[in-house]
C-alpha positions as CSV (number, residue, x, y, z in Angstrom):
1,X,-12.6,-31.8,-10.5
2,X,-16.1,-32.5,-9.4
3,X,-19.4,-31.3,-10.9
4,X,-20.1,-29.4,-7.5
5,X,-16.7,-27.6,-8.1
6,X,-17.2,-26.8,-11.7
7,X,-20.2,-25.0,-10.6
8,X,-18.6,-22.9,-7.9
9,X,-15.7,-22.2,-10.7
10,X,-18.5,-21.0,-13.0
11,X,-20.1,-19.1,-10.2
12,X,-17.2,-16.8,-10.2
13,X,-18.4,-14.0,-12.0
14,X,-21.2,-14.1,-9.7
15,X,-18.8,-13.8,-6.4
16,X,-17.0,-11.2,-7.7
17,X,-20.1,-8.8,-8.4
18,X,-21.5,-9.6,-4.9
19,X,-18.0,-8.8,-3.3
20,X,-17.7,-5.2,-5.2
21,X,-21.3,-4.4,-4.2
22,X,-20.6,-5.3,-0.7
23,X,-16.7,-3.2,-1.3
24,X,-19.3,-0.1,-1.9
25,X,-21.2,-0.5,1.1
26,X,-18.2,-0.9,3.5
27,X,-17.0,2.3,1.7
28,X,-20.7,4.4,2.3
29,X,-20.5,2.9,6.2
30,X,-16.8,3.7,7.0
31,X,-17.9,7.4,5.2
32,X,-21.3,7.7,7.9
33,X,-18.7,6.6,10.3
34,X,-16.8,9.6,9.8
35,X,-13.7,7.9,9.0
36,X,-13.1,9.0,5.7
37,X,-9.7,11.1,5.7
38,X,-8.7,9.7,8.8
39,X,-6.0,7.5,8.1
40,X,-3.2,7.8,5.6
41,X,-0.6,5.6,3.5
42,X,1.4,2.7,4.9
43,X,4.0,4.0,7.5
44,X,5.5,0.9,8.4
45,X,5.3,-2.8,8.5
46,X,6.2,-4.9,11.8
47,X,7.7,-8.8,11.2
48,X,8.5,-10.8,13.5
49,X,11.2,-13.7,13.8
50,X,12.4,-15.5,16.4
51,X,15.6,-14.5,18.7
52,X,18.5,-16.9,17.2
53,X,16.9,-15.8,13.8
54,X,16.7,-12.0,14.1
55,X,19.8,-10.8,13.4
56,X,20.4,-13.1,10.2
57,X,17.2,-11.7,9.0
58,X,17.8,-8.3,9.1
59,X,21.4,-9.3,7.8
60,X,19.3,-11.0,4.5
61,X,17.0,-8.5,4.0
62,X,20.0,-5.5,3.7
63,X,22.1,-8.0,1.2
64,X,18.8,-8.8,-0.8
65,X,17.1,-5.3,-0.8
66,X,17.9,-1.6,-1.5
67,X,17.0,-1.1,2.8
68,X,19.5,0.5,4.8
69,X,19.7,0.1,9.0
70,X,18.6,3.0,10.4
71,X,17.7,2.1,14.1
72,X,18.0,-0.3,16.7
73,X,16.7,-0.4,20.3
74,X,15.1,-3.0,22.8
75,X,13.2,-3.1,25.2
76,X,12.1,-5.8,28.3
77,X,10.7,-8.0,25.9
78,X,12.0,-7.4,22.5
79,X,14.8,-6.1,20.5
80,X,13.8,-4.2,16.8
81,X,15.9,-3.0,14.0
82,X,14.5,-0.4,11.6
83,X,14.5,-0.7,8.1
84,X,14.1,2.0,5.6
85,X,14.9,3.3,2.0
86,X,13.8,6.8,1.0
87,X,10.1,7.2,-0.3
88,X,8.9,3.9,1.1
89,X,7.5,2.2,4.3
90,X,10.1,1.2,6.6
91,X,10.7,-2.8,8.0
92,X,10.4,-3.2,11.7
93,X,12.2,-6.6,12.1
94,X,12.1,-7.9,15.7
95,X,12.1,-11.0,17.9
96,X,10.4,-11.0,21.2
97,X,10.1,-12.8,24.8
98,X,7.0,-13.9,26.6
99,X,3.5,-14.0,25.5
100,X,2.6,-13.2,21.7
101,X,-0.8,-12.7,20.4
102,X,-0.3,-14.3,16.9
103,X,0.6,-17.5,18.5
104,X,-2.3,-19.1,17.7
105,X,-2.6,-18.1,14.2
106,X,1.0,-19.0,13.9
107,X,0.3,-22.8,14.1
108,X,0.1,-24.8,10.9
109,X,1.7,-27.9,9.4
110,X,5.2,-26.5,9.1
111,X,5.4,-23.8,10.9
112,X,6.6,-25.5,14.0
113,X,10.2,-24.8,14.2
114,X,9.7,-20.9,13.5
115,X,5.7,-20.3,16.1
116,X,6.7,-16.9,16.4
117,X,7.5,-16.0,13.0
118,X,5.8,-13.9,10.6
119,X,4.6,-10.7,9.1
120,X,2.8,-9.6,11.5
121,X,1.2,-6.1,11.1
122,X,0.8,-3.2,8.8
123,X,0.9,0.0,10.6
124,X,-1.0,3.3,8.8
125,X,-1.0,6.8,9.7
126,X,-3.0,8.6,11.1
127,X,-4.0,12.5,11.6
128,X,-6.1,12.1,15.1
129,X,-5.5,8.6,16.6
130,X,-7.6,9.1,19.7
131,X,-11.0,10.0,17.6
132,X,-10.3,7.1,15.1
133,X,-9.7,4.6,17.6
134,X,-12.9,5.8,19.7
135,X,-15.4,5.9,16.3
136,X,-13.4,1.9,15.8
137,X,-14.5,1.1,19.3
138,X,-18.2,2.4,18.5
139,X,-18.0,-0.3,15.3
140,X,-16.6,-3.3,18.0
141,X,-13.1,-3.2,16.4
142,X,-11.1,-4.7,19.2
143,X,-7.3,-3.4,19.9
144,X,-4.3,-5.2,21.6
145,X,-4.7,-2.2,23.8
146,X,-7.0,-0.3,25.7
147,X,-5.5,3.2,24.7
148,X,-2.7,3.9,22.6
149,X,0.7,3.6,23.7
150,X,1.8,6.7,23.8
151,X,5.7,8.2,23.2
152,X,7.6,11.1,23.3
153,X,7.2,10.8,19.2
154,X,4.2,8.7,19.0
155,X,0.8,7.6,19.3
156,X,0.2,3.9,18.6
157,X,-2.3,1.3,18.4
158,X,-3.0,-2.3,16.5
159,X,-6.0,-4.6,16.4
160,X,-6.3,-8.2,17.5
161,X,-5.0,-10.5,14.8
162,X,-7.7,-10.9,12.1
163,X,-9.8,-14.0,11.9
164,X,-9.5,-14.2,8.8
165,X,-5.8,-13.2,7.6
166,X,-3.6,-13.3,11.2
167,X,-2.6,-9.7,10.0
168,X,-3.0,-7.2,12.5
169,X,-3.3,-3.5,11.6
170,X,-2.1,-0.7,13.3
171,X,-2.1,3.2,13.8
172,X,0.6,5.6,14.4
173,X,0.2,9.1,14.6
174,X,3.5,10.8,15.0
175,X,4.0,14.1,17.0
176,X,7.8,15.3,16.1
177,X,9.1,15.5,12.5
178,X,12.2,13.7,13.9
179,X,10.7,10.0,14.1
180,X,12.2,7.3,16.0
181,X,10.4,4.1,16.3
182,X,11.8,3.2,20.1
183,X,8.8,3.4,22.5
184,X,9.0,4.9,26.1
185,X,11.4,3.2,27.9
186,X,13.3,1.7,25.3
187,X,17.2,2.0,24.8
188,X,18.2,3.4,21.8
189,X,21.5,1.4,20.7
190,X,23.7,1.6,17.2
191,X,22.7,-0.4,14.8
192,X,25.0,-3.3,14.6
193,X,24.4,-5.1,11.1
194,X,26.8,-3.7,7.9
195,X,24.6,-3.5,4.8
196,X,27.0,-4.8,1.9
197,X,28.2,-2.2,-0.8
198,X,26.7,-3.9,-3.7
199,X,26.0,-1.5,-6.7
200,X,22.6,-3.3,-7.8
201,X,21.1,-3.2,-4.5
202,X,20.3,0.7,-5.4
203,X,17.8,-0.6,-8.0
204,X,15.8,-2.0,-5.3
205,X,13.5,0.7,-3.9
206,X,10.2,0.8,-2.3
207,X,7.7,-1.9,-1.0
208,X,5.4,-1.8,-4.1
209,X,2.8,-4.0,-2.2
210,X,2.3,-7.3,-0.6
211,X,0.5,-10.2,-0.3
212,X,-1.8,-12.3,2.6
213,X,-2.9,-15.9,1.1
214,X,-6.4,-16.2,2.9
215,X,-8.9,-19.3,2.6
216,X,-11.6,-19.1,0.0
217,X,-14.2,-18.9,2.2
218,X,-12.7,-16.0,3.8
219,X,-12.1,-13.9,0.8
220,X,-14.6,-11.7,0.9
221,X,-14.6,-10.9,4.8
222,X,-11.4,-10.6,4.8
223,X,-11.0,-8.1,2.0
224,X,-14.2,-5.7,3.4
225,X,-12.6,-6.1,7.3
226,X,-9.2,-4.3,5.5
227,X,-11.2,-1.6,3.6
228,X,-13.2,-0.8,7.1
229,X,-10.2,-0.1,8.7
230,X,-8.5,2.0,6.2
231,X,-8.9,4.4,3.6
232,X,-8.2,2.1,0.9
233,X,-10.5,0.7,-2.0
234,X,-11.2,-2.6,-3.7
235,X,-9.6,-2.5,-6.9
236,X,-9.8,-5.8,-9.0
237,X,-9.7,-9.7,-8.9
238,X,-7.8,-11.6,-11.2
239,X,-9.5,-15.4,-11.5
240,X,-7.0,-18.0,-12.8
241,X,-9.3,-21.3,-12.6
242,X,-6.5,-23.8,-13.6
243,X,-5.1,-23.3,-10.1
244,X,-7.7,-22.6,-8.0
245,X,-6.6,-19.2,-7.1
246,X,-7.7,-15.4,-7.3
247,X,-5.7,-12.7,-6.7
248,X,-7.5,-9.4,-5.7
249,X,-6.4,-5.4,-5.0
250,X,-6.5,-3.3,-2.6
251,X,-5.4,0.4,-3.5
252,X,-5.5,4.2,-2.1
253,X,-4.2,5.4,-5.4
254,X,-1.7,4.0,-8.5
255,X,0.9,5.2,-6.5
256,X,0.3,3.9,-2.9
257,X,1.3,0.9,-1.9
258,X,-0.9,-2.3,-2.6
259,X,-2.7,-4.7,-0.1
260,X,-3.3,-7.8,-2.3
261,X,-5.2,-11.1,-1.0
262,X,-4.8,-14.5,-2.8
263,X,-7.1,-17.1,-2.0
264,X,-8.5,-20.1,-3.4
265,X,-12.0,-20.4,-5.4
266,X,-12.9,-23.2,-4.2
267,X,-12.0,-24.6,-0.1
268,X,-9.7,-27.0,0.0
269,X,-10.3,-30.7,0.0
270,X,-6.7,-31.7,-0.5
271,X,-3.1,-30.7,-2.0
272,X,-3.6,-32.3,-5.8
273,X,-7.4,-31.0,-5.8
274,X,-7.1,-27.6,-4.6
275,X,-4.1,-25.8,-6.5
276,X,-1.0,-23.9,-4.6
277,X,-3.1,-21.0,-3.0
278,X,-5.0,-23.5,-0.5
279,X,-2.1,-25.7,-0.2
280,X,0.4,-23.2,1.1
281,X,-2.1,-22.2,3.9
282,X,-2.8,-25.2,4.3
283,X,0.9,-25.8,5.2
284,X,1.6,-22.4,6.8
285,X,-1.6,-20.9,7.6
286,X,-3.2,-17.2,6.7
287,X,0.3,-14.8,6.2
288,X,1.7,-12.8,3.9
289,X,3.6,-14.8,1.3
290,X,5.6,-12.0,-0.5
291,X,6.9,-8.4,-0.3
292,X,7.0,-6.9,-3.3
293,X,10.0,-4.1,-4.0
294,X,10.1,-1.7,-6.8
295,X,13.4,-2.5,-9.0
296,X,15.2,-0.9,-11.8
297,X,17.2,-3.0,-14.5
298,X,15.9,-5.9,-13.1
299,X,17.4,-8.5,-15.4
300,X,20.7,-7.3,-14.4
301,X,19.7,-7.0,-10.6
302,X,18.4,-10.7,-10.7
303,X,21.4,-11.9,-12.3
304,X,23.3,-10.0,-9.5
305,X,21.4,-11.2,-6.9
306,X,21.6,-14.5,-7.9
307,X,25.4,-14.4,-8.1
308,X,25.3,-13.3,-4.5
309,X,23.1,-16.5,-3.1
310,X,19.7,-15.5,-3.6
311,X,17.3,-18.2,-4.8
312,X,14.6,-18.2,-7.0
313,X,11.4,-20.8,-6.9
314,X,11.3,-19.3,-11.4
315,X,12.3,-17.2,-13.8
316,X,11.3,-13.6,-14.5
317,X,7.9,-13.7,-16.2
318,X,6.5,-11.2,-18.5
319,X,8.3,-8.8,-20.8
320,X,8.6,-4.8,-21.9
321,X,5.6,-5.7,-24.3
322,X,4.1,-6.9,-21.7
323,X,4.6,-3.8,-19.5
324,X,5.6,-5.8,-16.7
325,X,8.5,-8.3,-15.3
326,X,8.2,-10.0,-12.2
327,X,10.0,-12.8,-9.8
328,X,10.0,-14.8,-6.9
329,X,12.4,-15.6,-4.5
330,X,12.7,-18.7,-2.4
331,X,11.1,-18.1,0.8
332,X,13.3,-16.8,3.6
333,X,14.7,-19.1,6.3
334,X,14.5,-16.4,9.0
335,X,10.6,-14.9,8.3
336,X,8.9,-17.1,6.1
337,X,8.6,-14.5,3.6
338,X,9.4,-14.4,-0.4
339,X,10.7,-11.8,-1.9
340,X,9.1,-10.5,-4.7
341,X,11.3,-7.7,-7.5
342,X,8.5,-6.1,-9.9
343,X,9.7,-3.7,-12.7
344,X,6.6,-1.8,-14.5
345,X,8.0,-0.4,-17.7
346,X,6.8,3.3,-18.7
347,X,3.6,3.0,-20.2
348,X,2.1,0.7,-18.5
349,X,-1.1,1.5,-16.7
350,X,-2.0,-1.5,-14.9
351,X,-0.8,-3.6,-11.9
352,X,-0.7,-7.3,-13.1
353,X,-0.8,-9.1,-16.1
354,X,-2.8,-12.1,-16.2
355,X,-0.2,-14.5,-17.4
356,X,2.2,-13.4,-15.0
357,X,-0.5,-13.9,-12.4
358,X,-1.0,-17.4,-13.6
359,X,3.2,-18.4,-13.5
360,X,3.7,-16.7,-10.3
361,X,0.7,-18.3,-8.6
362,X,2.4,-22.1,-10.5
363,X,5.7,-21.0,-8.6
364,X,4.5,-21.0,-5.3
365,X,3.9,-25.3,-5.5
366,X,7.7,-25.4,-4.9
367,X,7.5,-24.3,-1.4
C-alpha cells in the first residue's frame, strides 16, 4: 500500500465525523422542507431480469426463500410476478421490452450477457404523494415521470437512477386496502410458478435489509441523497482497513428494514490494491449485492438449503455469543443478486458484528 493511501486509511475517522455532520444537516433541511412524516417504511422492492431469465428467477427465489407468488400480470412492455411473505416488503420480479432507463448504469465488465438485470428500485410509502413529489420538485429531484402514474389502487412515482448508486427510489401511495400491484391497463393473470413444499423455507421470513456497493468517492453523496429522500437516518459505519471496505447504516428504527452502503476507503487503482468492495464494482458496477432475509434455526435451514442446490461463496460466521450468524450465497444467475440469511439471537442489540463484517466482506473476492 502506498504512503498516500496509508494516509487516507488514517483519515478515516476524520471522514466519518464529516459525513454524520453533514447526515444532520440533510436531516434539519429535509425537516424545513416539510418532509418529515411524509414517507413511510419500505413497501416494495422492484428487480429486474431479463425475459428468458424471468421465470427461473422467480422460480429460485420461491425454492431459496420463505416468499410465496401472490400476483402476476403484464402489460405492453413487461410481465411482473409479485412476491410477498407476511410482515415484510414484497419482490416485484419482472423482465421488460423496449427502452430501460438503467441501461446505462447497467454496463460494467461482466455484466454484458444480463444489461437489463438488476435490483433496480426501492419503492416507500407514502401518506400524500402529490405534495411530496411537488416539495421534491422544489429541491430539483428529477422523476422518470412527470406526475405519478395513477391506478385504480395507486399512486406511483420513482426518481431517475442515482449517480451515484444506479438505485432508483420510488413512492406509492395506495388508495384501497385491497392492494394489487397491476397498473391501469394491465391483465391480471394466475400466477403460474409452484413454490416447493419444503418445511425449512418457513424459517425464512422478512427482508431484514440490503446492500448497494458504491465507489469510495461516492460514499458520502450517495448516503445523504438516500436520507433526502426518505425518512430514514444514518446509523453507523463499520471500517475494516485490511480490505478496503466500509460498511455503513441506514435505519428508520431497530425494526425497519435497513439500507446499507459498502464502499471502498480508498478509489480503486486495481483488483490486488483495492480489496473486494472496489473490485466487484469494478466488475459489475453500483448495485445491490445482497438481500438480506430474516431466518430462524438457521444452521438447520442452511444445511437444508444446501441439500436442495443452493451455493454458498462461505460458511456461517459468527455465533450465539456472538449474537449474530450470518451467510452468503453464490450470486444468482437470473438477477445478479446474493442471498444473504441473518439470524440475531435474543439479546442482541446491535446490527453487525465487526468480525462478521470483516469475513463476509473476504467472501465477496469469490465472485
Amino acid at each position: 500500500m502506498t504512503t498516500s493511501q496509508d494516509s487516507a486509511l488514517d483519515s478515516a475517522s476524520e471522514q466519518e465525523n464529516i459525513l454524520i455532520w453533514k447526515a444532520d444537516t440533510a436531516l434539519e433541511e429535509r425537516r424545513d422542507a416539510g418532509l418529515e412524516g411524509l414517507v413511510g417504511g419500505l413497501d416494495s422492492v422492484i428487480i429486474a431480469t431479463e425475459t428468458d431469465h424471468l421465470v427461473p428467477a422467480v422460480y429460485e427465489l420461491l425454492r431459496y426463500t420463505g416468499l410465496a407468488c401472490t400476483e402476476a400480470f403484464f402489460d405492453n412492455d413487461s410481465q411482473s410476478y409479485v412476491l410477498s411473505v407476511p410482515g415484510s416488503a414484497s419482490l416485484i420480479v419482472r423482465s421488460r421490452e423496449g427502452s430501460n432507463p438503467f441501461a446505462g448504469t447497467n454496463k460494467a465488465r461482466l455484466t454484458q450477457p444480463l444489461p437489463n438485470t438488476r435490483l433496480e428500485t426501492f419503492v416507500f410509502s407514502t401518506t400524500d404523494i402529490k405534495e411530496y413529489v411537488a416539495i421534491q420538485k422544489r429541491r430539483g429531484i428529477q422523476f422518470l415521470t412527470p406526475e405519478p402514474i395513477v391506478s385504480d389502487y395507486f399512486s406511483f412515482i420513482q426518481t431517475a437512477p442515482s449517480p451515484y448508486t444506479g438505485n432508483s427510489i420510488g413512492f406509492i401511495e395506495w388508495q384501497d386496502e385491497m392492494q394489487t400491484y397491476a397498473p391501469a391497463g394491465a391483465t391480471t393473470v394466475s400466477p403460474d410458478i409452484t413454490k416447493p413444499a419444503y418445511r425449512h423455507l418457513k424459517n425464512i421470513s422478512k427482508l431484514d435489509h440490503a446492500a448497494t456497493r458504491v465507489k469510495a468517492q461516492d460514499r458520502t453523496a450517495a448516503i445523504l441523497e438516500f436520507l433526502s429522500l426518505t425518512n430514514y437516518h444514518y446509523d453507523f459505519g463499520v471500517h475494516v482497513k485490511s480490505q478496503n471496505s466500509i460498511t455503513s447504516v441506514a435505519r428508520r428504527n431497530k425494526e425497519d428494514f435497513a439500507m446499507v452502503f459498502t464502499s471502498g476507503i480508498t478509489p480503486y487503482t486495481s483488483d490486488e490494491a483495492s480489496g473486494p468492495t472496489e473490485k466487484f464494482i469494478r466488475n459489475y458496477g453500483t448495485r445491490v449485492h445482497h438481500m438480506a432475509f430474516q431466518t430462524e434455526w438457521i444452521e438447520e435451514t442452511v444445511t437444508q438449503l444446501k441439500k436442495e442446490g443452493m451455493e454458498f461463496l462461505l460458511e456461517l460466521v459468527g455465533s450465539e455469543a456472538d449474537g449474530l450468524k450470518q451467510i452468503f450465497s453464490d450470486p444468482s444467475k437470473h438477477t445478479l443478486i446474493v442471498n444473504e440469511y441473518i439470524h440475531r439471537y435474543g439479546n442482541f442489540d446491535g446490527f453487525f458484528t465487526r468480525n462478521n463484517v470483516e469475513m463476509l466482506t473476504e467472501a465477496t473476492a469469490k465472485q
